[in-house]
mmCIF file of the N, C-alpha and C atoms, coordinates in Angstrom:
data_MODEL
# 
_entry.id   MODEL 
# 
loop_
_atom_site.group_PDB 
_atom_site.id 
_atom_site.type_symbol 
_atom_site.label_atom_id 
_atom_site.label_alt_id 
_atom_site.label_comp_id 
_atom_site.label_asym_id 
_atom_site.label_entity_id 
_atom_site.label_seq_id 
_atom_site.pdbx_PDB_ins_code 
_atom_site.Cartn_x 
_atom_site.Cartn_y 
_atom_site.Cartn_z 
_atom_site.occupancy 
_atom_site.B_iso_or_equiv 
_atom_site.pdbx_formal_charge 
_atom_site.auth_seq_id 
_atom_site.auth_comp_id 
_atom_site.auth_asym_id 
_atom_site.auth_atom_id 
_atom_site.pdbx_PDB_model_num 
ATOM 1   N N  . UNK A 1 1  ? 0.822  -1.199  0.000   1.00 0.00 ? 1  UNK A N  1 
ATOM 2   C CA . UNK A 1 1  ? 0.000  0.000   0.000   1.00 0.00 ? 1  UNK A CA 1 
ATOM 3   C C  . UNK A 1 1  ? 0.866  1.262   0.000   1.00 0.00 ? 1  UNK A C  1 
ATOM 4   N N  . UNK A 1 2  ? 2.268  0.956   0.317   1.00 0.00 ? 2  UNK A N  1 
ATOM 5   C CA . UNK A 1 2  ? 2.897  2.337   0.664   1.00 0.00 ? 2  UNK A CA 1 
ATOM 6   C C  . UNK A 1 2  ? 3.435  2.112   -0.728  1.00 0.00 ? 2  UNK A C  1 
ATOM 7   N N  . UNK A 1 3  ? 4.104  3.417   -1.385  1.00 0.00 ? 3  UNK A N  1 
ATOM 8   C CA . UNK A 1 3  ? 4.873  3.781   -2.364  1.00 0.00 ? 3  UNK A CA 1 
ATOM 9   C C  . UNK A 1 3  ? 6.194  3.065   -2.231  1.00 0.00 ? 3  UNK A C  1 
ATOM 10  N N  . UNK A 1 4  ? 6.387  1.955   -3.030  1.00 0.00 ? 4  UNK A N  1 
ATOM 11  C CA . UNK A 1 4  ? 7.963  1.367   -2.999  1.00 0.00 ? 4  UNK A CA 1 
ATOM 12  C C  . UNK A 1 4  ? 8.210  1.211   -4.101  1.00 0.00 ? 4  UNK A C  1 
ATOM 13  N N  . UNK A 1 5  ? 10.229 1.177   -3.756  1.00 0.00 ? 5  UNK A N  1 
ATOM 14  C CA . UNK A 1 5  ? 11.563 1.006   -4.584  1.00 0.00 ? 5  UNK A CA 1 
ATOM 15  C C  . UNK A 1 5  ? 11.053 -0.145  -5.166  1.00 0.00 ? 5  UNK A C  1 
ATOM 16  N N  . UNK A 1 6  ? 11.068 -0.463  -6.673  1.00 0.00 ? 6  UNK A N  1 
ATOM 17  C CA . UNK A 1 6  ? 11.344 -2.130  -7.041  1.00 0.00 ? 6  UNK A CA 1 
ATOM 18  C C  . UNK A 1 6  ? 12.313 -1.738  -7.761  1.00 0.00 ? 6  UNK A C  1 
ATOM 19  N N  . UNK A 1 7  ? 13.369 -2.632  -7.759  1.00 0.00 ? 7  UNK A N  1 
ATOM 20  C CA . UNK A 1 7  ? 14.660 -3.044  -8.542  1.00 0.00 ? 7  UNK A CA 1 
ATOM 21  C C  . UNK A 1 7  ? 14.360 -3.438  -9.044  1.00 0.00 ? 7  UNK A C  1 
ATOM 22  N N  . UNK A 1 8  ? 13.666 -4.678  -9.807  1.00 0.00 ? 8  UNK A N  1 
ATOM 23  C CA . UNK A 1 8  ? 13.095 -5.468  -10.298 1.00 0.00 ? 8  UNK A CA 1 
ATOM 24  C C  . UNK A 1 8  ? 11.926 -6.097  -9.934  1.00 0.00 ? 8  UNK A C  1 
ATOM 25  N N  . UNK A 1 9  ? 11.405 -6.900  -10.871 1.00 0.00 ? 9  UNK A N  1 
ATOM 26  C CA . UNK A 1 9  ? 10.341 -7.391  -10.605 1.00 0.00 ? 9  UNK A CA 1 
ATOM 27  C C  . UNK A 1 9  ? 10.013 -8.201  -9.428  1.00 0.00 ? 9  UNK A C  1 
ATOM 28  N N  . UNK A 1 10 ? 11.163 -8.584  -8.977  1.00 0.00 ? 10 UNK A N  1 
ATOM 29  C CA . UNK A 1 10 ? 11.259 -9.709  -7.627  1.00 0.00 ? 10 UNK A CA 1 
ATOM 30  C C  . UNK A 1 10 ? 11.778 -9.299  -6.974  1.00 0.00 ? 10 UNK A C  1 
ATOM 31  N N  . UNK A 1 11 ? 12.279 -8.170  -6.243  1.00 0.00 ? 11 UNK A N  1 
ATOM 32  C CA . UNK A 1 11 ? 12.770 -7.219  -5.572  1.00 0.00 ? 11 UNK A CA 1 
ATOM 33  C C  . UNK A 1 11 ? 12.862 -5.594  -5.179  1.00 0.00 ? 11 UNK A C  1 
ATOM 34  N N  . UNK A 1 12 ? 12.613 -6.090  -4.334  1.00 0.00 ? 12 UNK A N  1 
ATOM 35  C CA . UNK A 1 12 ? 11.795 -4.188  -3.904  1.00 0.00 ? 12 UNK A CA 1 
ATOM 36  C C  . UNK A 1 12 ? 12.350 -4.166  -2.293  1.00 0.00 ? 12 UNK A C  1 
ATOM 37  N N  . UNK A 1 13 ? 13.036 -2.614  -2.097  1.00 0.00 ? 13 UNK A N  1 
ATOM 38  C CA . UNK A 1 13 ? 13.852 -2.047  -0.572  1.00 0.00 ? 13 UNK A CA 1 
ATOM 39  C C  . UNK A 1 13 ? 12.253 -1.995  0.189   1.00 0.00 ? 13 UNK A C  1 
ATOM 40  N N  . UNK A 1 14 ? 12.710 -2.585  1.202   1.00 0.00 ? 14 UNK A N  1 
ATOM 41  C CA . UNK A 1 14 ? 11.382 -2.660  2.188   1.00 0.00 ? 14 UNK A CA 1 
ATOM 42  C C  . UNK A 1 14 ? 10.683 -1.247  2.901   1.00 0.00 ? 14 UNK A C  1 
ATOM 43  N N  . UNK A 1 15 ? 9.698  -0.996  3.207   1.00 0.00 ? 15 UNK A N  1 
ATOM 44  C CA . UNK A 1 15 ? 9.226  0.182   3.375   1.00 0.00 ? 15 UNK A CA 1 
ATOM 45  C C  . UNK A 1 15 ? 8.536  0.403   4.816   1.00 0.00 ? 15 UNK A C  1 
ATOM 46  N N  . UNK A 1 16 ? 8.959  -0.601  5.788   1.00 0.00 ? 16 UNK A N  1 
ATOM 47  C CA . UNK A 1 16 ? 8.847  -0.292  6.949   1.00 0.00 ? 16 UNK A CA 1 
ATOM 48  C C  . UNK A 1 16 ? 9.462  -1.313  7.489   1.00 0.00 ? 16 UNK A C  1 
ATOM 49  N N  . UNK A 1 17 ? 9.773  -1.675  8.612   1.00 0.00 ? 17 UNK A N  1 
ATOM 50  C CA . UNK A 1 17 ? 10.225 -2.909  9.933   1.00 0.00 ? 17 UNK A CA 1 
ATOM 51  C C  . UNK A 1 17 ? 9.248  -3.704  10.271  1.00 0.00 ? 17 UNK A C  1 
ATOM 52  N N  . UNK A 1 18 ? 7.940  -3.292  10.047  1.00 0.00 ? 18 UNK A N  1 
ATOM 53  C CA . UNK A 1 18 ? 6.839  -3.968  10.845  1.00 0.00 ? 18 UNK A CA 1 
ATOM 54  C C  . UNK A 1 18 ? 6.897  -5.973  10.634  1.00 0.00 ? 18 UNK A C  1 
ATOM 55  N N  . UNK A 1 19 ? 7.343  -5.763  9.344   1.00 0.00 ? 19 UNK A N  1 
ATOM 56  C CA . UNK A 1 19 ? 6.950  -7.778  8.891   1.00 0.00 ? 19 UNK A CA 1 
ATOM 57  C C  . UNK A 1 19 ? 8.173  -8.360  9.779   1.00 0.00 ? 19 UNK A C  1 
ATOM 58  N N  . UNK A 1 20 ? 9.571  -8.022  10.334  1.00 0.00 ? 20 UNK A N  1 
ATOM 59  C CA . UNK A 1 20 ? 10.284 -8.553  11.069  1.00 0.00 ? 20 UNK A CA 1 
ATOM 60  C C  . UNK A 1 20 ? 9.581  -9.066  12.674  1.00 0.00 ? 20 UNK A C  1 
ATOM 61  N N  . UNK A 1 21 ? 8.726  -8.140  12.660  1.00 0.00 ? 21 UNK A N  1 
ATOM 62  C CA . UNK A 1 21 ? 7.896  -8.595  14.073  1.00 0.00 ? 21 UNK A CA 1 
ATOM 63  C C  . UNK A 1 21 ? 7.301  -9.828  13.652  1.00 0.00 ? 21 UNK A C  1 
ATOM 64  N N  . UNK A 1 22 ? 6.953  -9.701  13.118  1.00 0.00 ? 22 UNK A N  1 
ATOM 65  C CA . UNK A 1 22 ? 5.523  -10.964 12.542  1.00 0.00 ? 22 UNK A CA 1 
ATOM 66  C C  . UNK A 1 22 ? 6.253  -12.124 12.277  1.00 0.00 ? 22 UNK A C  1 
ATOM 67  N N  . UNK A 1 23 ? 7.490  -12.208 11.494  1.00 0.00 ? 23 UNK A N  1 
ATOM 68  C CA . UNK A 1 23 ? 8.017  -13.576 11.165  1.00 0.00 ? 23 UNK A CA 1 
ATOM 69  C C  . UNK A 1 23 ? 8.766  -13.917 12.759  1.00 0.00 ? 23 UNK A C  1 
ATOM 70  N N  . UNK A 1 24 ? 8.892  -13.144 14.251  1.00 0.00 ? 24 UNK A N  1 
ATOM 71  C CA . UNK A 1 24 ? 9.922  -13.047 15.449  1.00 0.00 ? 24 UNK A CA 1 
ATOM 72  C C  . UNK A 1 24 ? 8.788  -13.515 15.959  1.00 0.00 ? 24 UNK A C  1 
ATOM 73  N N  . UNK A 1 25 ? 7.621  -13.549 15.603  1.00 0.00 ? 25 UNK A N  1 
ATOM 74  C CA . UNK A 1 25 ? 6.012  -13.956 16.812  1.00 0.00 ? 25 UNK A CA 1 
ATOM 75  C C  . UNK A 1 25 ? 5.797  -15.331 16.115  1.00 0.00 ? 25 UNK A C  1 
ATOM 76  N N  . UNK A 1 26 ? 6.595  -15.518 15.118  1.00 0.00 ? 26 UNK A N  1 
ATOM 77  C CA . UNK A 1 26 ? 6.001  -16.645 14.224  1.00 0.00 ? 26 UNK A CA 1 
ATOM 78  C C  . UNK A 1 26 ? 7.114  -17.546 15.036  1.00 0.00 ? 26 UNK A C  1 
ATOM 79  N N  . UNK A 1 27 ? 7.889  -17.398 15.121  1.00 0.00 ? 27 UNK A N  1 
ATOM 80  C CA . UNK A 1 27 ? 9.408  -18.236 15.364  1.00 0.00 ? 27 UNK A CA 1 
ATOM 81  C C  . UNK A 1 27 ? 9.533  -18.482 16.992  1.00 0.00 ? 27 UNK A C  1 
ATOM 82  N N  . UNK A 1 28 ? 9.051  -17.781 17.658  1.00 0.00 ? 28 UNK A N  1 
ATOM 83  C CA . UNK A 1 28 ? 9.550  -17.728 19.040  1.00 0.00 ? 28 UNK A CA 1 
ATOM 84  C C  . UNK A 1 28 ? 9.274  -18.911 19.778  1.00 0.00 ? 28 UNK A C  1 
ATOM 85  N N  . UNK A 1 29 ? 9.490  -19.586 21.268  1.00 0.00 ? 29 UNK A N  1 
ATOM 86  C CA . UNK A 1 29 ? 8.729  -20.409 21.782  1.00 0.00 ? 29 UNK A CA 1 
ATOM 87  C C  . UNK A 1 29 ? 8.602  -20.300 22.905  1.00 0.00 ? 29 UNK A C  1 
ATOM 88  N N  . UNK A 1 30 ? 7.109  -19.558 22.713  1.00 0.00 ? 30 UNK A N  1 
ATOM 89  C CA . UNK A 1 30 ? 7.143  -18.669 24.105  1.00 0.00 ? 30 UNK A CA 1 
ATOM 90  C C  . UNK A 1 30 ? 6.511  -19.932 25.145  1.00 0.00 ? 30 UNK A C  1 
ATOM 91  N N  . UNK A 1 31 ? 6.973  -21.060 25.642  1.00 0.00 ? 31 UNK A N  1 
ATOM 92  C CA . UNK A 1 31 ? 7.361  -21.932 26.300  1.00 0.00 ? 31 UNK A CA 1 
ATOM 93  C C  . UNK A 1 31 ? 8.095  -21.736 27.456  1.00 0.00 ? 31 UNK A C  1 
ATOM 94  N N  . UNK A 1 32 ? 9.593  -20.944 26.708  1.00 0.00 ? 32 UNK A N  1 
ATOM 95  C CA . UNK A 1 32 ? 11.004 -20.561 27.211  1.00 0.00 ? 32 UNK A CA 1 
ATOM 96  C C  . UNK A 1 32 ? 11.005 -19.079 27.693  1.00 0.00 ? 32 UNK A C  1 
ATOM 97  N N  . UNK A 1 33 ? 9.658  -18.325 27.816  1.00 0.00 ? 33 UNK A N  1 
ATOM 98  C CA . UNK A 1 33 ? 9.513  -17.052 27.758  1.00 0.00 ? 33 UNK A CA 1 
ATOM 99  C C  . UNK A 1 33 ? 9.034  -16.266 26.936  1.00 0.00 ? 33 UNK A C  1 
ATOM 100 N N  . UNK A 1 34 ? 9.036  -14.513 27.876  1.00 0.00 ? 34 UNK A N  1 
ATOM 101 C CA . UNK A 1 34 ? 8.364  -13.431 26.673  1.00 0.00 ? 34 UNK A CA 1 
ATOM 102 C C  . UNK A 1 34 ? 9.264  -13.411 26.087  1.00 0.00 ? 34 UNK A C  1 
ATOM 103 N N  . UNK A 1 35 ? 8.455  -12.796 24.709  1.00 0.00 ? 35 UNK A N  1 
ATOM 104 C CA . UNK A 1 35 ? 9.508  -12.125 23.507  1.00 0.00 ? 35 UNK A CA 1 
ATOM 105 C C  . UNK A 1 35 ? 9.602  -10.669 23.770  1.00 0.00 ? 35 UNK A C  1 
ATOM 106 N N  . UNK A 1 36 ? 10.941 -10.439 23.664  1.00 0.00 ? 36 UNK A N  1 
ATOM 107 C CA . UNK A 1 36 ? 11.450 -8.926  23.968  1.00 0.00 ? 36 UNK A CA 1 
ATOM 108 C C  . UNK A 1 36 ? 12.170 -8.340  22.377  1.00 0.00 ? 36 UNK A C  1 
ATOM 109 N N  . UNK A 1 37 ? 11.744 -7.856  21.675  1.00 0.00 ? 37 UNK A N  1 
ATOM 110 C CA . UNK A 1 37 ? 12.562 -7.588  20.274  1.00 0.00 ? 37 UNK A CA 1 
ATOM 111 C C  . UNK A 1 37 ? 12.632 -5.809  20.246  1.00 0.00 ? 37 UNK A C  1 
ATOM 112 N N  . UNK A 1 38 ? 13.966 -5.643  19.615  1.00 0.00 ? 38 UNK A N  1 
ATOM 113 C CA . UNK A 1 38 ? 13.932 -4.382  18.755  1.00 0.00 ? 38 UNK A CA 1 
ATOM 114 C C  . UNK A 1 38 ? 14.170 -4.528  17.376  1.00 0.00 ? 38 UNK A C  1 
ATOM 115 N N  . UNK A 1 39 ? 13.646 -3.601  16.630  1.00 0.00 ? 39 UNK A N  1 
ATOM 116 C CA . UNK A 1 39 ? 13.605 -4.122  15.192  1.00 0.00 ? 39 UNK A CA 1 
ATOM 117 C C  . UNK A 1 39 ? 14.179 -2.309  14.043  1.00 0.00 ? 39 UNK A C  1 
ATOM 118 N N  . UNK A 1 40 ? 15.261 -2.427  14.682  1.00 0.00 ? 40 UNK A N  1 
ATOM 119 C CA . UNK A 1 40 ? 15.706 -1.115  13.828  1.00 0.00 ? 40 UNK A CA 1 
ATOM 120 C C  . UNK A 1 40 ? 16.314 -1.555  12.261  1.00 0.00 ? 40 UNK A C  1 
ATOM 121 N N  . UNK A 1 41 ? 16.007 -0.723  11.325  1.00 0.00 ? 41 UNK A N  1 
ATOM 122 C CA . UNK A 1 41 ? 16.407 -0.415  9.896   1.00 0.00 ? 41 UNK A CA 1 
ATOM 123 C C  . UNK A 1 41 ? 16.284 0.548   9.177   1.00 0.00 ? 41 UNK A C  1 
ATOM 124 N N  . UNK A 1 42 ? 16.715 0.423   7.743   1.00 0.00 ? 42 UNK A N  1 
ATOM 125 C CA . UNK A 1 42 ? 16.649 1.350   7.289   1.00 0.00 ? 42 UNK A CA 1 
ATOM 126 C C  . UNK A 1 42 ? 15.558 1.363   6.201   1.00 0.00 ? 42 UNK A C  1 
ATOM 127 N N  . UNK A 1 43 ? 14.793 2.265   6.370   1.00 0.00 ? 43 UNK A N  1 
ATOM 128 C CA . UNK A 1 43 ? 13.437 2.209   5.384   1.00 0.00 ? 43 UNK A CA 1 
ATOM 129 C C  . UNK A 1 43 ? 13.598 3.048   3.979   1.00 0.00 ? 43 UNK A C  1 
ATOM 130 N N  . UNK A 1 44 ? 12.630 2.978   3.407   1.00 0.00 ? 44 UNK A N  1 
ATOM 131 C CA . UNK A 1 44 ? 12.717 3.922   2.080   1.00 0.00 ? 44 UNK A CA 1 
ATOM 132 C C  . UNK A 1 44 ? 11.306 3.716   1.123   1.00 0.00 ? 44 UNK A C  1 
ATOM 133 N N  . UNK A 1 45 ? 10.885 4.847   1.087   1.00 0.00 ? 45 UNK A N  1 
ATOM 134 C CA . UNK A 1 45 ? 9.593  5.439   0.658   1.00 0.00 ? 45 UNK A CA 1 
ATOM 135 C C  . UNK A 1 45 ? 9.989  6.119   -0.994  1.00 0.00 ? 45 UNK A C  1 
ATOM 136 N N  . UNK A 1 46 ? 8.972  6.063   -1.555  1.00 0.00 ? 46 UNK A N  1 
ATOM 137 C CA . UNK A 1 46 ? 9.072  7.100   -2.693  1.00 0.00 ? 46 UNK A CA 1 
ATOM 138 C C  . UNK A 1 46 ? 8.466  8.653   -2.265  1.00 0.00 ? 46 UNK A C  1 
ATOM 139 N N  . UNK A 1 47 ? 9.467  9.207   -1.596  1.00 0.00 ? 47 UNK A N  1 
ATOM 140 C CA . UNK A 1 47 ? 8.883  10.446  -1.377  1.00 0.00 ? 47 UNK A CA 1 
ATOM 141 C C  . UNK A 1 47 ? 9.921  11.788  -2.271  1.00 0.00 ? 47 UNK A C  1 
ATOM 142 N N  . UNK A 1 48 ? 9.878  12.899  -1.979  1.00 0.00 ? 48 UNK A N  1 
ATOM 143 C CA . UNK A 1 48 ? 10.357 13.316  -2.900  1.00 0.00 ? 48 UNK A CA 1 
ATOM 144 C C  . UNK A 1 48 ? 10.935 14.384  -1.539  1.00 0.00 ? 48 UNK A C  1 
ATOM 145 N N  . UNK A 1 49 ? 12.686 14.546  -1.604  1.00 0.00 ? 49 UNK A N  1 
ATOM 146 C CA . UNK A 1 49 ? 13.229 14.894  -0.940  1.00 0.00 ? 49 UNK A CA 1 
ATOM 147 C C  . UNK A 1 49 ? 13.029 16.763  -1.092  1.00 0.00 ? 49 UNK A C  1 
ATOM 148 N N  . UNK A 1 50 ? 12.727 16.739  0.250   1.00 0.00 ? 50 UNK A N  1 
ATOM 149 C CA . UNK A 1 50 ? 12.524 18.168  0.922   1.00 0.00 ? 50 UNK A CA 1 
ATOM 150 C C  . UNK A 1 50 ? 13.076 18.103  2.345   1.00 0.00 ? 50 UNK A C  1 
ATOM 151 N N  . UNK A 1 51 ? 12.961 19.402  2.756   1.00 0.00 ? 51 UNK A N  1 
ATOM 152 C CA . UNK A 1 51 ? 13.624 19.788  4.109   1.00 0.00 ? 51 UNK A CA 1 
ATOM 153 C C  . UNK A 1 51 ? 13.043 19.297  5.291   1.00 0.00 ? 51 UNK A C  1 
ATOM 154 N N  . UNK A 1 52 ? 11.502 18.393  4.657   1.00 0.00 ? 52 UNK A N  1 
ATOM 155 C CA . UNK A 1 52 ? 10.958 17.406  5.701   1.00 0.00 ? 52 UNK A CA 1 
ATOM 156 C C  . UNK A 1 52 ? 10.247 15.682  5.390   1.00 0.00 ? 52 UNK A C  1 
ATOM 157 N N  . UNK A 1 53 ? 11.096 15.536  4.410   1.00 0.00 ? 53 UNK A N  1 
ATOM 158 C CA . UNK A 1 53 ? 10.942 14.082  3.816   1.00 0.00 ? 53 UNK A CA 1 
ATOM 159 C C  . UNK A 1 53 ? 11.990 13.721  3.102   1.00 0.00 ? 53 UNK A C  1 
ATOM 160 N N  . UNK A 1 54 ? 12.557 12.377  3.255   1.00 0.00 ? 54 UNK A N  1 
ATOM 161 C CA . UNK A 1 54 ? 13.928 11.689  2.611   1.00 0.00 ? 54 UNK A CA 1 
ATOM 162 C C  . UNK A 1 54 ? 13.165 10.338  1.727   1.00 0.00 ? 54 UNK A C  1 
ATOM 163 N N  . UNK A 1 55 ? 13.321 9.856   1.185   1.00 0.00 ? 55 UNK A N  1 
ATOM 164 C CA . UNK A 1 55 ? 13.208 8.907   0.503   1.00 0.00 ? 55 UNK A CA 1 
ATOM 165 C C  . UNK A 1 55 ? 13.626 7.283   1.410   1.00 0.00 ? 55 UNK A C  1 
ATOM 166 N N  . UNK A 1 56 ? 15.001 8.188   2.241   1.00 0.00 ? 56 UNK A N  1 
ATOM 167 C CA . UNK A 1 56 ? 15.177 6.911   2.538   1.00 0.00 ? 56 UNK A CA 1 
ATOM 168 C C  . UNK A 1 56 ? 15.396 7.338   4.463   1.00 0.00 ? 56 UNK A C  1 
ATOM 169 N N  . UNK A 1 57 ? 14.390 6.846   4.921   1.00 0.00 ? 57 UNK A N  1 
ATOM 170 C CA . UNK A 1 57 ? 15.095 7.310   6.660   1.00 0.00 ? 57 UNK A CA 1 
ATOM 171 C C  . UNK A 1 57 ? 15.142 6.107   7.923   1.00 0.00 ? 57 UNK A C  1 
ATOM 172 N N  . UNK A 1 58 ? 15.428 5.834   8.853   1.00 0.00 ? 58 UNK A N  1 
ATOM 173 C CA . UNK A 1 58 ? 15.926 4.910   9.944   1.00 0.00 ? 58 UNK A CA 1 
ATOM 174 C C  . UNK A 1 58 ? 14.179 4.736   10.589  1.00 0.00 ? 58 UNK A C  1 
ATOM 175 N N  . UNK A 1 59 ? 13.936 3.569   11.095  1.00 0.00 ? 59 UNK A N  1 
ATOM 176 C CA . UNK A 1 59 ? 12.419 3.363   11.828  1.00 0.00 ? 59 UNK A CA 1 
ATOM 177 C C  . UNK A 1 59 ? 12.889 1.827   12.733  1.00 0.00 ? 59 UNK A C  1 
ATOM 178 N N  . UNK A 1 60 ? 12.330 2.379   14.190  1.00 0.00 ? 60 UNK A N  1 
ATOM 179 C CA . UNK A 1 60 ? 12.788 1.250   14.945  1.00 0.00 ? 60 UNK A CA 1 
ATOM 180 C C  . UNK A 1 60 ? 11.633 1.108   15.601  1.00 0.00 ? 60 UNK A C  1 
ATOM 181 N N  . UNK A 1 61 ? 11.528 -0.375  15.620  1.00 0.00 ? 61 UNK A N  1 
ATOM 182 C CA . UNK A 1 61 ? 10.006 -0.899  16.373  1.00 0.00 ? 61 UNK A CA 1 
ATOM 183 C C  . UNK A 1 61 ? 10.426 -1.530  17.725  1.00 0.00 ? 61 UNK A C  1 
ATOM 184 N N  . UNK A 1 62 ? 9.226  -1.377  18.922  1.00 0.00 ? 62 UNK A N  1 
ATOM 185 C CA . UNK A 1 62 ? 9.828  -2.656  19.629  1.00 0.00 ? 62 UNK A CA 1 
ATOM 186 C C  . UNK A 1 62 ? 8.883  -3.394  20.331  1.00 0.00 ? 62 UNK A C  1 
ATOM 187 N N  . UNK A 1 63 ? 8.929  -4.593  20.892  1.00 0.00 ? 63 UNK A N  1 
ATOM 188 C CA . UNK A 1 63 ? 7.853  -5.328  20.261  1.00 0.00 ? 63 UNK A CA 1 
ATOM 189 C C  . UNK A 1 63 ? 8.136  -6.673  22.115  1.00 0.00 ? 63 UNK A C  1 
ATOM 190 N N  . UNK A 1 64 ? 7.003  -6.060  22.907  1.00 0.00 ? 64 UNK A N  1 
ATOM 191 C CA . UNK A 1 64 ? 7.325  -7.098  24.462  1.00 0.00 ? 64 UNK A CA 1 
ATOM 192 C C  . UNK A 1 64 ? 6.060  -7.715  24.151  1.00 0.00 ? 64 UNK A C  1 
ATOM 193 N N  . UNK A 1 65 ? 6.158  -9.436  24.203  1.00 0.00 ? 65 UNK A N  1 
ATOM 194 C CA . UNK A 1 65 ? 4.795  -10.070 24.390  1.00 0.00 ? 65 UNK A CA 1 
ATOM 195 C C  . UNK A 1 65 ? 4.931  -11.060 25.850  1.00 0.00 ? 65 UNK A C  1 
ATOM 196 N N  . UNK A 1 66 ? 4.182  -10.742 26.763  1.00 0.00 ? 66 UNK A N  1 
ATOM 197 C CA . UNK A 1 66 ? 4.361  -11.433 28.001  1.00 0.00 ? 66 UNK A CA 1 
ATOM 198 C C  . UNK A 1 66 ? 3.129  -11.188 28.959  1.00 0.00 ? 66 UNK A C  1 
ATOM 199 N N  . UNK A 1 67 ? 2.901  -11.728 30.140  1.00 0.00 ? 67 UNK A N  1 
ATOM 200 C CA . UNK A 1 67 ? 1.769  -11.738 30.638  1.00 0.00 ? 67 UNK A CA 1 
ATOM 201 C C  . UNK A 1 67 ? 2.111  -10.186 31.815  1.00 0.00 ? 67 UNK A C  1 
ATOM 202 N N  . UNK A 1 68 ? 1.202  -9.810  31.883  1.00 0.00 ? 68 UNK A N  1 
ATOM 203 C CA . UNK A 1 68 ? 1.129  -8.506  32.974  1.00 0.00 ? 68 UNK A CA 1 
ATOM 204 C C  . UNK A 1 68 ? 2.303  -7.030  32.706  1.00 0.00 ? 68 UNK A C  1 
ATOM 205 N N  . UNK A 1 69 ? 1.687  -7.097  31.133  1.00 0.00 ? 69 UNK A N  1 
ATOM 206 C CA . UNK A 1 69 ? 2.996  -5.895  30.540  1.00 0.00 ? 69 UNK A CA 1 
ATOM 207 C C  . UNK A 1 69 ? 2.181  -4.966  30.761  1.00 0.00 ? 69 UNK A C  1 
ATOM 208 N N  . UNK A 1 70 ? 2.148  -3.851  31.162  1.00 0.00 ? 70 UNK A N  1 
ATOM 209 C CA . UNK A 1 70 ? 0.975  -2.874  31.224  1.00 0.00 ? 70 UNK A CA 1 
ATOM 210 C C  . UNK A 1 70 ? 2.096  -1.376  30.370  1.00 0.00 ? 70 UNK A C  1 
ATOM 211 N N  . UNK A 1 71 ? 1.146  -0.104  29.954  1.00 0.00 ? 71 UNK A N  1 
ATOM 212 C CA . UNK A 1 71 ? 1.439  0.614   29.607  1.00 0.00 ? 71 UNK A CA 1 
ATOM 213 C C  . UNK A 1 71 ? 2.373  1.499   30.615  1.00 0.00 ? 71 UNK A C  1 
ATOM 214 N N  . UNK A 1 72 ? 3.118  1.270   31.599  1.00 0.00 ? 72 UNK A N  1 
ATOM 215 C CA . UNK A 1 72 ? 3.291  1.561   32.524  1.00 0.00 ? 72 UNK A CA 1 
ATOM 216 C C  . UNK A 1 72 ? 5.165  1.037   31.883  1.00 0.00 ? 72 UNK A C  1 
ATOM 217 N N  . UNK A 1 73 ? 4.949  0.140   31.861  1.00 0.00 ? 73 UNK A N  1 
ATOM 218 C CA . UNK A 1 73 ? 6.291  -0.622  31.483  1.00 0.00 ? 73 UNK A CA 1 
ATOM 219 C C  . UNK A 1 73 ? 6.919  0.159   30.109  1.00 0.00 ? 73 UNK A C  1 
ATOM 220 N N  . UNK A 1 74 ? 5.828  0.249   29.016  1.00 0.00 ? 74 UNK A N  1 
ATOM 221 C CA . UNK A 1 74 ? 6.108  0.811   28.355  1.00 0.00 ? 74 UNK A CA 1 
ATOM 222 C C  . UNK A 1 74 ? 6.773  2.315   28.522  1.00 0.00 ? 74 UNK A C  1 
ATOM 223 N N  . UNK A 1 75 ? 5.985  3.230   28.905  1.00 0.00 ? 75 UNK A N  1 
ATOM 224 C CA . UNK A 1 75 ? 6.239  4.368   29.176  1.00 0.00 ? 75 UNK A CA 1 
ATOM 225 C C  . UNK A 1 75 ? 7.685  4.269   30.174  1.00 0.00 ? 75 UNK A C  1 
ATOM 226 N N  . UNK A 1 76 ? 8.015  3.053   31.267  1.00 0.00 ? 76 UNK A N  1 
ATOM 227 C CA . UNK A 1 76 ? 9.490  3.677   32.127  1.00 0.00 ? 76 UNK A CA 1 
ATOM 228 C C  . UNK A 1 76 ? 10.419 3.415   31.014  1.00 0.00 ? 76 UNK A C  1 
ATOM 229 N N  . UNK A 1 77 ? 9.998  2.355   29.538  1.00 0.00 ? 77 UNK A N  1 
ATOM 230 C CA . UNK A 1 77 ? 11.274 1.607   28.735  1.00 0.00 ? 77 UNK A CA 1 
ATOM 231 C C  . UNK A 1 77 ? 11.591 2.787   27.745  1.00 0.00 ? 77 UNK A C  1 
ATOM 232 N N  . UNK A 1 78 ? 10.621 3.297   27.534  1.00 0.00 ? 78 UNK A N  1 
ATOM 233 C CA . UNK A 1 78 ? 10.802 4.567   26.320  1.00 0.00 ? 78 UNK A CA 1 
ATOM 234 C C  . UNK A 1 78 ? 11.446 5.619   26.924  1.00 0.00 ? 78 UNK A C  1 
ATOM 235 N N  . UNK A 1 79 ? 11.235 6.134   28.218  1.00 0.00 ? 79 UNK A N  1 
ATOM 236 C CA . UNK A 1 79 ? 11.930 7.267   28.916  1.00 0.00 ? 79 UNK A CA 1 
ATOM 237 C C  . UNK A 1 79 ? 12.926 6.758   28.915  1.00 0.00 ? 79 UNK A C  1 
ATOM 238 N N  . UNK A 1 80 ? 13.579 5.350   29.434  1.00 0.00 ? 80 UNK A N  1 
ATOM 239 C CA . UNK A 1 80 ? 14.968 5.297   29.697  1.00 0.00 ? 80 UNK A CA 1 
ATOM 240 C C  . UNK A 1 80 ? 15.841 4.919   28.349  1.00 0.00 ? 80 UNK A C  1 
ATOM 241 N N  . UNK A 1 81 ? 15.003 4.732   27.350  1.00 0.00 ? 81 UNK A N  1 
ATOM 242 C CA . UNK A 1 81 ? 15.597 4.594   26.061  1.00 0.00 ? 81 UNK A CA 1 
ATOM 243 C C  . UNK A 1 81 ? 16.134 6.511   26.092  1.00 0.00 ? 81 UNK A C  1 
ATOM 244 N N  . UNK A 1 82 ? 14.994 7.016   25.789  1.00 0.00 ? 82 UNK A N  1 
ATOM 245 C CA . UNK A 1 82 ? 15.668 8.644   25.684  1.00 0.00 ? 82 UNK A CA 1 
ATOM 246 C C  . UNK A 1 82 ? 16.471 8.959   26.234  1.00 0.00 ? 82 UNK A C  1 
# 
């Protein structure tokens, strides 16, 4: 749905991080525990470079699945990321 790079017909620069989550929820065995992931890269859009859009810029996801995570957790992990 988003505007993407194809090199070719069978290859195209990915346009967000999000599907690395999905194949890390697919793989895990949460048996052995939560999943704790960060998922930084480098993205790239067809946008058209100005003094507030790049074509190509950095997007990092992060991604806790476990029992009794509350928004609380979130909010101390993001402050202490900053």
């Amino acid at each position: 749905m988003q505007d993407t790079f194809y090199i070719t017909n069978e290859i195209l620069l990915r346009t967000h991080t999000s599907p690395v989550q999905a194949r890390t929820m697919d793989k895990h065995d949460f048996t052995k525990g939560p999943l704790k992931m960060i998922s930084p890269g480098k993205v790239y859009r067809r946008d058209s470079d100005d003094a507030t859009h790049s074509h190509q810029f950095h997007q990092m996801e992060g991604l806790v699945v476990a029992k009794d995570i509350t928004m609380g957790d979130f909010k101390r992990n993001v402050r202490s990321f900053c």
